[in-house]
N, C-alpha and C positions, 0 to 999 in steps of 0.2 A: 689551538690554544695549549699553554703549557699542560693544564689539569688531562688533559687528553694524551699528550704526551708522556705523562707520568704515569699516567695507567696501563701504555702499550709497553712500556718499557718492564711493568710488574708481570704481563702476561708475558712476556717474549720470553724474560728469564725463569719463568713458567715460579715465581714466587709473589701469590696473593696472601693480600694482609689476611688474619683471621677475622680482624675487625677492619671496617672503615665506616666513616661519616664523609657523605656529600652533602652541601649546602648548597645554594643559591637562587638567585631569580628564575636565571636563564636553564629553562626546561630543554632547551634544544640540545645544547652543550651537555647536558647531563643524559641527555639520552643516547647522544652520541658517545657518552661514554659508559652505561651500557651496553651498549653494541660491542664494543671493544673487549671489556666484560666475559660478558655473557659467550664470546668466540673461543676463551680458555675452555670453557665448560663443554662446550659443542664438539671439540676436538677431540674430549675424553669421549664423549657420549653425543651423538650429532640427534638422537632424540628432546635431548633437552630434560633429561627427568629429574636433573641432578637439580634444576634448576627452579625454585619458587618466590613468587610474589605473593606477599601479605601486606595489608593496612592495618596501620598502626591504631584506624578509628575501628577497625574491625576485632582484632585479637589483643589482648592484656599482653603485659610484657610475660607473665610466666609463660601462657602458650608460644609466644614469640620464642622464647627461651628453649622450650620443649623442641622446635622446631628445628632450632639451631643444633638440638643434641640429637636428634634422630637420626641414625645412619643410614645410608646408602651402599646398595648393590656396589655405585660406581665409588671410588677411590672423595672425590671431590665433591661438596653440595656448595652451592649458593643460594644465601635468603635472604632477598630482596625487600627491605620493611618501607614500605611508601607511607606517605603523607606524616611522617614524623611530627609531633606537636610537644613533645616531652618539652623540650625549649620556653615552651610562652607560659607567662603568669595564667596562674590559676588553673594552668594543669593537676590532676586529680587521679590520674596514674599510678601504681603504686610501682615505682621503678625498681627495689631491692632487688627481683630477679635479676634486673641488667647486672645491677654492680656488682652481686653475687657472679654471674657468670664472665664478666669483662676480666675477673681476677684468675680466670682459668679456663678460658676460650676454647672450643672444639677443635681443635687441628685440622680435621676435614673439611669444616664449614667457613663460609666467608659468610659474617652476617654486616649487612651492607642497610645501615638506616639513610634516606633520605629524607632532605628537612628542606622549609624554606630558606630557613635564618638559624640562627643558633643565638646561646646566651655563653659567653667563655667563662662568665662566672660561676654556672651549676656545677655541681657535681656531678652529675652526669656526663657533661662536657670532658670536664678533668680526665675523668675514668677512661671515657672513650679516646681520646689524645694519648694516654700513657697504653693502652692495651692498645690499640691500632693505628691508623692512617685518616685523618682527617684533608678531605681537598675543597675546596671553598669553587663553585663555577661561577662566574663573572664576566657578562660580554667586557668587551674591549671598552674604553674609555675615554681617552685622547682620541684627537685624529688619525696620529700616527699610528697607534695601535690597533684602527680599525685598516688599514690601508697593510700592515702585515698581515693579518689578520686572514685580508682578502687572499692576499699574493701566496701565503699556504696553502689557501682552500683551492686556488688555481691551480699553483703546483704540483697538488694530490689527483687534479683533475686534466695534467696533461696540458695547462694551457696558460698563458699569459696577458699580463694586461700592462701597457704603460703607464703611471703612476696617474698621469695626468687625467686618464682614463679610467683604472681604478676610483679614483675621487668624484667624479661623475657620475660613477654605477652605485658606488655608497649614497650619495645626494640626492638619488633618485629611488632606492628600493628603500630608501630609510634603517634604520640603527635596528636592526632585530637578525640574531643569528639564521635563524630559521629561515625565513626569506629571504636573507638574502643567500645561502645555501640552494635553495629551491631554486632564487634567479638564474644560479651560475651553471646550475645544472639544466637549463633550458637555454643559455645562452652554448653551453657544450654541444648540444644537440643542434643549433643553430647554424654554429659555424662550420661542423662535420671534421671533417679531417683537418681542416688550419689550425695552426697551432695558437695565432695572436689572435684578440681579442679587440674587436676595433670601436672608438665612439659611435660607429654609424652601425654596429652591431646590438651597442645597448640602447640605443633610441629607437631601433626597431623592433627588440622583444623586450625591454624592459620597462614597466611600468611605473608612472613617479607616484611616490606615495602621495598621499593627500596633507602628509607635515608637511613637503618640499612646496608642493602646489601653493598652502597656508602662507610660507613665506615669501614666495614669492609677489604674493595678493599685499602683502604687506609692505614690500618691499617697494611697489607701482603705490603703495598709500603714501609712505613717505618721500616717494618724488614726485607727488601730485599729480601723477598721472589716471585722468580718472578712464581712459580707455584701457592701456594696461592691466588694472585692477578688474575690470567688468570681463576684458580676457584671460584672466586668472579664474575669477568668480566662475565662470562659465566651465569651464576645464574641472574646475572643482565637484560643482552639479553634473558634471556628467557621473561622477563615483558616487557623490555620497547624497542624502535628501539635504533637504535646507535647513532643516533645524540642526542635524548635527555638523553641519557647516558651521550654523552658526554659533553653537557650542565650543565648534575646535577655536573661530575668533576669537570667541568670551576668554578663552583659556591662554588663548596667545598675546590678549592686550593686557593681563592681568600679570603673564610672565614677565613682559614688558616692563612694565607700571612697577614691578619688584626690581626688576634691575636698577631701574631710576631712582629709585628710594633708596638705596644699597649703596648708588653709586650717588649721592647726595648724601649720605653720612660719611661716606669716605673708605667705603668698603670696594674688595674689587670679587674681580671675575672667579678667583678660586673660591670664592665663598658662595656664590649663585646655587650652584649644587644641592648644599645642604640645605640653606637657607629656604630655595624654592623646590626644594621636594622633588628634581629633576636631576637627569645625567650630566656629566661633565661634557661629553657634546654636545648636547642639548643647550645646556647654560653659554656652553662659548658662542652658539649659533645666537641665540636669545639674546648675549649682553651687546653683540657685534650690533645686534640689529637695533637694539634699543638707542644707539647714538644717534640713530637717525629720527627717530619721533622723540617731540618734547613731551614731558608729566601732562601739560593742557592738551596737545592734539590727543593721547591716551586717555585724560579725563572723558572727551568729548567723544572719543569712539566708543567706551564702553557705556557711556549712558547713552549712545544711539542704539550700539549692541540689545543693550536690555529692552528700549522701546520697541526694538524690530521682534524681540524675544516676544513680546506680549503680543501685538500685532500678529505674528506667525499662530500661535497658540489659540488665539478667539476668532481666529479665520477673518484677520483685518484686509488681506489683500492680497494679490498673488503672489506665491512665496519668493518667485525670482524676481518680478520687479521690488518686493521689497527688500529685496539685499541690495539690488542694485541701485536702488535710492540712500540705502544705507553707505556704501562707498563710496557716493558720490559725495555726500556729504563729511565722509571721511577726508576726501580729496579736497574740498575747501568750494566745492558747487555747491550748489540751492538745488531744492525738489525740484522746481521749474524744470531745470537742467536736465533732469534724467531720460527723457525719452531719446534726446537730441544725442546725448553720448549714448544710451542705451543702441540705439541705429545703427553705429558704428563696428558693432561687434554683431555676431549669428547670436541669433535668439534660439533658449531648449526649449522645445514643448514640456514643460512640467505643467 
């Protein structure tokens, strides 16, 4: 990602801000820049002394401050301030040391706060933008920019994948830096010396996440396949227990049932996002899929959802046959029905 790239680029010309603010979700990405980080400092001193971590819930900003002015043996310190909350309402902090010190920063020190979020309207904000370097990390977003994204991460690692292929490996480890990092570096070790990266590499070390499984079970609901779905259902139970199976469905008819409503006032796909509290991958996978169920078939799934919810919880029945009662009737069959398709697929011992 760029934010990583901008960082190697501050170490190589061996010129760190005295200040920086990192923000965002994505903790992998920011640790990974870190690492990057923290190798300027290792270079001077491969002890690491120059080098410290503080919380922000632990020490006041004036010790913060103190810290940032305390010299070093070595030429260079860096102070690492985690879990930053200065940002959120009703903080209680008494920030003047910061803004006192932002106006005349230590030359030696790099004081580096990390935050979830930020607010661009504080003062604090301002201060820290005008004295240093502000980098915001953010997984990738689009498709497209998960599918570069990858093709980086392979190229650092020596190795390649054909797009069509790439998009596979994404739709199978699911939308998270971190694992899908993890995967590629087991898929490295997989293939040893080859340089490509094959489909029949990623189906045999690569794991599909339990969202891919989810749509897929969704996807056999809305072409009424009630065998399909009960072979979904089953692949699913192998990962997860049945309640939180049945929580990711509650979640995903509800996604559903928002795009419908969205898209019946006349609203589109760029709006899903915000509106439903979700990624822009996410939403384009969500609103694709919602063409396919009507607002009544998602009426009627989620108040079976919720009956199966009760049933599970007061010990109605065994937990896989009653999901698998539950898709069937998703799929437009009767109770009656369910052993007769139940058959048809390997039953888990749960």
């Amino acid at each position: 990602m760029r934010e990583i790239e901008r960082i190697k680029e501050s170490v190589a010309k061996g010129k760190i801000p005295a200040i920086y603010l990192w923000y965002g979700e994505d903790r992998f990405l920011i640790q990974e820049g870190l690492k990057v980080l923290k190798s300027f400092y290792f270079m001077t001193d491969p002890s690491g002394s120059g080098i410290e971590q503080v919380s922000a819930k632990e020490l006041s900003p004036a010790a913060i401050v103190e810290r940032a002015n305390t010299m070093s043996f070595f030429a260079n310190r860096l102070v690492i301030v985690e879990d930053v909350t200065y940002f959120k309402d009703g903080q209680t902090a008494d920030l003047e040391p910061f803004l006192d010190y932002l106006t005349n920063p230590n030359p030696a020190t790099c004081l580096l706060f990390i935050a979830e979020s930020v607010h661009r309207g504080r003062k604090l904000y301002k201060a820290l933008d005008k004295a240093g370097e502000i980098i915001e990390f953010c997984a990738p977003k689009r498709p497209q920019d998960w599918l570069v994204w990858v093709q980086s991460e392979l190229k650092v690692r020596g190795k390649s994948m054909d797009t069509q292929v790439a998009s596979k490996f994404i739709e199978w480890t699911g939308h998270h830096t971190g694992v899908i990092s993890q995967e590629l570096d087991k898929l490295v070790i997989f293939v040893e010396q080859r340089q490509k990266i094959t489909s029949d590499d990623v189906e045999a070390i690569t794991p599909r996440s339990i969202e891919t499984s989810i749509f897929d079970l969704l996807d056999a609901v809305a072409s009424r396949s009630s065998i399909k779905a009960l072979q979904a259902l089953h692949e699913v139970l192998r990962k997860e227990p049945a309640l939180k199976v049945l929580a990711l469905l509650v979640r995903q008819v509800r996604l559903l049932l928002g795009c419908n409503a969205l898209r019946n006032r006349g609203g589109n796909a760029a709006e899903a996002p915000s509106i439903l509290g979700i990624s822009p991958y996410e939403a384009q996978k969500v609103w694709q899929q919602s063409v396919k169920l009507s607002t009544e078939q998602l009426a009627k799934a989620l108040s079976e959802c919720l009956k199966t919810d009760l049933a599970l919880k007061t010990g109605g029945g065994d937990p896989g046959l009653l999901l698998e009662i539950m898709l069937i009737k998703f799929c437009g069959g009767s109770e009656r029905h369910v052993l007769g398709h139940a058959s048809a697929v390997p039953k888990l011992g749960l």
